[in-house]
DRENVO-629679 format. One record per residue (C-alpha): residue number from 1; chain; x, y, z. Coordinates in Angstrom, 2 decimals. Example, Ala and Ser with C-alpha at 12.3 -4.5 7.8 and 13.67 -1.06 7.14 Angstrom:
2
  seq  mol       c1       c2       c3
    1    A    12.30    -4.50     7.80
    2    A    13.67    -1.06     7.14
This chain:
115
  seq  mol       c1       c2       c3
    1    A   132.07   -31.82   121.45
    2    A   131.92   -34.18   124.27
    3    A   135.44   -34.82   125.16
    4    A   135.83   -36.24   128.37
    5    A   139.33   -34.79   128.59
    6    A   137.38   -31.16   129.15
    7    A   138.90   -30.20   125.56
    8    A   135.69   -28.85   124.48
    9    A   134.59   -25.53   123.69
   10    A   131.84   -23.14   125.19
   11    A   129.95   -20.43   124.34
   12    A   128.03   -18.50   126.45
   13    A   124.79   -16.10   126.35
   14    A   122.30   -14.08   128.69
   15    A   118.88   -14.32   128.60
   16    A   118.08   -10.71   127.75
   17    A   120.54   -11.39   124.68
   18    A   117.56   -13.12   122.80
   19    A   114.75   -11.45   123.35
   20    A   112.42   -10.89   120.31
   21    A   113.32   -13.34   117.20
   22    A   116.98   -12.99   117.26
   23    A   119.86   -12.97   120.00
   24    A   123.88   -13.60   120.61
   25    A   126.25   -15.77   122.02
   26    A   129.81   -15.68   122.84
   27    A   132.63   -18.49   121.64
   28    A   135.16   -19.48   124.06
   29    A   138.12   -22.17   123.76
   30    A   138.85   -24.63   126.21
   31    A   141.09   -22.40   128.36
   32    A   138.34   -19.80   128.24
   33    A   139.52   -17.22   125.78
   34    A   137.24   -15.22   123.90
   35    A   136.90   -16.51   120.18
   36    A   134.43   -14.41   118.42
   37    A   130.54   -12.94   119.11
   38    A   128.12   -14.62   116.93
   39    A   124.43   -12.79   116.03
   40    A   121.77   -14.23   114.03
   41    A   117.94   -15.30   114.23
   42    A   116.43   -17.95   115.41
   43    A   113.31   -19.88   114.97
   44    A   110.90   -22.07   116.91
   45    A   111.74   -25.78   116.25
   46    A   108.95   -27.12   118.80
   47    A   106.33   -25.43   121.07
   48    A   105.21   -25.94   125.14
   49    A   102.99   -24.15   126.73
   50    A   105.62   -23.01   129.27
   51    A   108.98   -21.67   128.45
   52    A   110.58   -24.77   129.56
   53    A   110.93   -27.11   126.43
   54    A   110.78   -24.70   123.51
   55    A   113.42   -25.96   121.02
   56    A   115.02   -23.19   118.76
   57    A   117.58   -23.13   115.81
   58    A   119.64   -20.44   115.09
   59    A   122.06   -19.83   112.37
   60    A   124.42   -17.02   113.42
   61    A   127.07   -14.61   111.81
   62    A   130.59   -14.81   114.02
   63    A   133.02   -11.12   114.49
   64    A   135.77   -13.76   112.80
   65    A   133.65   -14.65   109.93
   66    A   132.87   -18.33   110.89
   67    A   128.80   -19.42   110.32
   68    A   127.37   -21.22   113.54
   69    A   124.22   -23.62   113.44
   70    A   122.82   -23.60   116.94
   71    A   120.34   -25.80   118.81
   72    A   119.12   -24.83   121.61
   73    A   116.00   -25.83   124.21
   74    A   114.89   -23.47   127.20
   75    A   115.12   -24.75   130.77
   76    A   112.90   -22.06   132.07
   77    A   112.37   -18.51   131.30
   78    A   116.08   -17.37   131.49
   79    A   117.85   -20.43   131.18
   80    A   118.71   -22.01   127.64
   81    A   121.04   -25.45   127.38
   82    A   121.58   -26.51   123.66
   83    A   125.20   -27.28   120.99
   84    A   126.78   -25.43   118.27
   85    A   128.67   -26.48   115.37
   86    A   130.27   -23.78   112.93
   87    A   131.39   -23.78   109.78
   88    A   134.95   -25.48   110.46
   89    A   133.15   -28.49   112.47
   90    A   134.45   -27.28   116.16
   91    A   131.13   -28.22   118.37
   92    A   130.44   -26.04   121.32
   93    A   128.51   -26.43   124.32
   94    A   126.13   -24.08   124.63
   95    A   125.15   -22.49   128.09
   96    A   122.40   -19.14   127.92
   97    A   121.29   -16.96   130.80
   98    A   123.25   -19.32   133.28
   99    A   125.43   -18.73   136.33
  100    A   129.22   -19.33   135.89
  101    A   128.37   -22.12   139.01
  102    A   125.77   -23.81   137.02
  103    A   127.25   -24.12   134.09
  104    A   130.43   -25.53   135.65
  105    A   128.10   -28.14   137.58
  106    A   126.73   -28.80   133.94
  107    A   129.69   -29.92   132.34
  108    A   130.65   -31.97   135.30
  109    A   127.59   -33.56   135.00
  110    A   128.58   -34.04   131.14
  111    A   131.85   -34.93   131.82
  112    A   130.73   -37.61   134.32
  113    A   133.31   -39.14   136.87
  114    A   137.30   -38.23   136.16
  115    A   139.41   -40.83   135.98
């Protein structure tokens, strides 16, 4: 999904929404719009000591029936940065337990300088 036009889509989570072996996230389009909530369960990919660098998967059910296969690794202990693809091939970025600010400083970051 990395666009540097800023045609990409989001999705977005909080921390307390995966708690336990299972969580959500919501799917938004490029002009922020609410596409669907998608549920599933997810399992531990690779291990750290801490709870920055644990690497999850997560297949998950969408409200408008699409299938999403999501990667995500923890920053800290309330902050998850990872991609989704669903079941059409539209990627997401995918930003959990994150302020609005620094998610928006994330994807400038991503989307490097503007031309």
């Amino acid at each position: 999904p990395k666009d540097k036009r800023g045609s990409y889509f989001i999705a977005k989570g909080h921390y307390s929404d995966w708690t336990g072996t299972g969580g959500s996230i919501i799917l938004y389009d490029k002009d922020n719009n609410t596409i669907a909530t998608c549920e599933g369960s997810r399992i531990l990919l690779q291990d750290s000591l801490f709870c920055a660098g644990k690497e999850y998967y997560a297949k998950l059910e969408c409200s408008n029936g699409r299938t999403v296969n999501f990667y995500f690794t923890k920053q800290s202990c309330t902050n998850s940065y990872g991609s989704a693809v669903d079941d059409t091939g539209q990627g997401y970025e995918v930003y959990v337990g994150m302020s609005d600010e620094l998610m928006k400083s994330k994807i400038a970051e991503y989307e490097g300088p503007k031309d």
